[in-house]
C-alpha positions as CSV (number, residue, x, y, z in Angstrom):
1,X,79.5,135.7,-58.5
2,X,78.1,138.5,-59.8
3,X,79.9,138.0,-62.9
4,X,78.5,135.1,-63.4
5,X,75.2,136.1,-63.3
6,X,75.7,138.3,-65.9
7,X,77.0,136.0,-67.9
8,X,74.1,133.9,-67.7
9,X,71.9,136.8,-68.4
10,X,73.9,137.5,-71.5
11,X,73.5,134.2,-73.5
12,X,70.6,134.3,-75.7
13,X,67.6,131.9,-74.6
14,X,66.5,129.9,-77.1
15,X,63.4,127.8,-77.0
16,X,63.1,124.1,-78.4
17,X,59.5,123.7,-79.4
18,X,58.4,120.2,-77.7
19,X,57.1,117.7,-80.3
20,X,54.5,114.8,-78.9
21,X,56.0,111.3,-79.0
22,X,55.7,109.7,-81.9
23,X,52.8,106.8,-81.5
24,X,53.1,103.6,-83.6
25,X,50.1,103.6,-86.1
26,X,47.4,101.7,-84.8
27,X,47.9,97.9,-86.6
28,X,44.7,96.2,-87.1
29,X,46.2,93.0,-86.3
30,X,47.3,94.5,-82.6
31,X,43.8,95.7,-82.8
32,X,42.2,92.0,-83.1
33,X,44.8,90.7,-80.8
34,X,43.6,92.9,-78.0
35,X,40.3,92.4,-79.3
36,X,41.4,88.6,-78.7
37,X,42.2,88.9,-75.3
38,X,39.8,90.5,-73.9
39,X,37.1,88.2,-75.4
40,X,39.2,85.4,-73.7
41,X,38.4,86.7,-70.5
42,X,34.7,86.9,-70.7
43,X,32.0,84.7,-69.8
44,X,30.2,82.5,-72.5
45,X,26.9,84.6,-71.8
46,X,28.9,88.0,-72.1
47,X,30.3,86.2,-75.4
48,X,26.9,85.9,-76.7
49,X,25.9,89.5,-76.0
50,X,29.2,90.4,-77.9
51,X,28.2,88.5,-81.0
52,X,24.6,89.5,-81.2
53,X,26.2,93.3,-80.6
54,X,28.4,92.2,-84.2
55,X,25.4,90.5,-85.6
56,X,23.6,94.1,-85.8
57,X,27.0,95.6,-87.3
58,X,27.4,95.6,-90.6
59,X,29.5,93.0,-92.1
60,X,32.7,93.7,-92.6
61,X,36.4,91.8,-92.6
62,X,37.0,93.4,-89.1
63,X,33.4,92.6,-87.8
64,X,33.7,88.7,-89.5
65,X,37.1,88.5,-87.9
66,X,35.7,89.5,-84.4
67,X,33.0,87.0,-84.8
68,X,35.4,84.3,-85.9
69,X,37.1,85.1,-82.2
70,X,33.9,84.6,-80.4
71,X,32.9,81.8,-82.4
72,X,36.4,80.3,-81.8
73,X,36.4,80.9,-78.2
74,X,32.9,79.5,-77.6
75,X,34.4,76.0,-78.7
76,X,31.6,74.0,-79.9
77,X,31.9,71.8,-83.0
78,X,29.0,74.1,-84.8
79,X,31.4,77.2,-83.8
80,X,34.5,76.2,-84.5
81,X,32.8,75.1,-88.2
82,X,31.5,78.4,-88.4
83,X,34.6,81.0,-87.3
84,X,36.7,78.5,-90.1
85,X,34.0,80.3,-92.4
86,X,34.0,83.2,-91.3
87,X,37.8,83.2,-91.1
88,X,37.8,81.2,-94.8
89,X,35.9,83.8,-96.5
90,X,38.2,86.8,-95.2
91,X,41.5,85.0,-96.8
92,X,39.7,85.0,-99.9
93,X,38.8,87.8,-100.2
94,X,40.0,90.9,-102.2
95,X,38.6,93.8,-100.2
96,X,41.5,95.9,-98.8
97,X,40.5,96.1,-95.5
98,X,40.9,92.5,-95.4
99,X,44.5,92.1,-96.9
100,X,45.3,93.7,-93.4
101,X,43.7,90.9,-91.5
102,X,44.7,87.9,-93.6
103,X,48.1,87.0,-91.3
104,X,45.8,87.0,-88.2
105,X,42.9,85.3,-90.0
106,X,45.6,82.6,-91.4
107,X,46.7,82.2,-88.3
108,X,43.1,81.3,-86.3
109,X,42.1,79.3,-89.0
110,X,44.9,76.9,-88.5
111,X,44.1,77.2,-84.6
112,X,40.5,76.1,-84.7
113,X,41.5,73.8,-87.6
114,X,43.6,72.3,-85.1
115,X,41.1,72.6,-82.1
116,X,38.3,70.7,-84.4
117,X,41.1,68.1,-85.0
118,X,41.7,67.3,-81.9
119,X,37.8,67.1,-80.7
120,X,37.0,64.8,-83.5
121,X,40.0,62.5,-82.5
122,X,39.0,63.3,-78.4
123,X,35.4,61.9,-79.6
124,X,36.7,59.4,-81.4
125,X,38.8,58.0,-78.5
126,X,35.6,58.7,-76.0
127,X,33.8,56.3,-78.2
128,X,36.3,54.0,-78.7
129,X,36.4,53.9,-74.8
130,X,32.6,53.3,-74.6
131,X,32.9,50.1,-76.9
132,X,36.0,48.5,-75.2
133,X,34.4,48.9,-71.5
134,X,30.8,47.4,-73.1
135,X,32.9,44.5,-74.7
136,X,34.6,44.3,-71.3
137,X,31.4,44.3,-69.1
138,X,30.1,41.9,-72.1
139,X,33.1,39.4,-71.5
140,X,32.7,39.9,-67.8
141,X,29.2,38.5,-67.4
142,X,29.9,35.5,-69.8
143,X,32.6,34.5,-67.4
144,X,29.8,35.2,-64.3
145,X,27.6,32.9,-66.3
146,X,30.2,30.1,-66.6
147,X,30.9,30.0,-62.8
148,X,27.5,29.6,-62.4
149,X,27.2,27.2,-64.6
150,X,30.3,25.8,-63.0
151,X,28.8,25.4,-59.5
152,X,25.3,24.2,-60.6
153,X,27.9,21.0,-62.2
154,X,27.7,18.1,-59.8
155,X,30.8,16.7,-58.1
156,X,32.8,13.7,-59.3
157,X,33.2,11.3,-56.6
158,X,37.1,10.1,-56.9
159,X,37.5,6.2,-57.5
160,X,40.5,5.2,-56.0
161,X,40.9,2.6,-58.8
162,X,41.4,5.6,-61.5
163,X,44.5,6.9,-59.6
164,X,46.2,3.8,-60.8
């Protein structure tokens, strides 16, 4: 056993210098997408806070992009109109720091697009609704009004002779 010790003792030690892991570089888009989520948790009052936190920002695509989110999330007609600008206006443009948002902003812009579709056709429909059910109600007291005109009608006694 002793030998073995020694032999142990005789092999050089070497040491292997420890490197950190390697970290993905931080992707804007994952960025937003986190940014996303946690936006999609919070209250509409919180969401306001949020955007008048942005409003005092300085614009940029990043800071237009989170506003498009809130904007998005908040669901309103005059919202959804106004992230699709927001969102519009970072697909055109040229800035670098927007080339890097573009997939996302594409991507939103065809959500809310979509969202603001399917509102206009839910309001359409609601309305639709509200004009068959007044016609029906319409029709309904009409045929109330010709019962009672049917029962104010006096009787025809029955001739026996006209059964012949």
């Amino acid at each position: 056993m002793s030998s073995d010790k020694s032999a142990q003792q005789s092999l050089p030690v070497t040491k292997v210098p420890v490197t950190p892991p390697v970290l993905p570089p931080v992707n804007m888009n994952d960025d937003m997408l986190g940014f996303y989520l946690l936006m999609r948790q919070m209250p509409a009052q919180d969401l306001q806070k949020k955007l008048q936190e942005l409003n005092t920002q300085a614009d940029s695509p990043k800071r237009n992009l989170q506003k498009a989110i809130i904007f998005g999330l908040m669901r309103g007609t005059v919202d959804l109109n106004r992230a699709l600008a927001l969102l519009d206006a970072i697909l055109k443009s040229d800035d670098v720091a927007a080339q890097a948002l573009k997939p996302l902003a594409s991507l939103l812009s065809a959500n809310y697009s979509e969202w603001r579709r399917l509102d206009d056709a839910l309001e359409k429909q609601a309305q639709q609704t509200k004009e068959v059910q007044r016609r029906a109600d319409l029709l309904n007291q009409k045929l109330d009004e010709l019962k009672n005109i049917e029962h104010l009608l006096p009787t025809r006694p029955r001739n026996s002779n006209e059964s012949h």
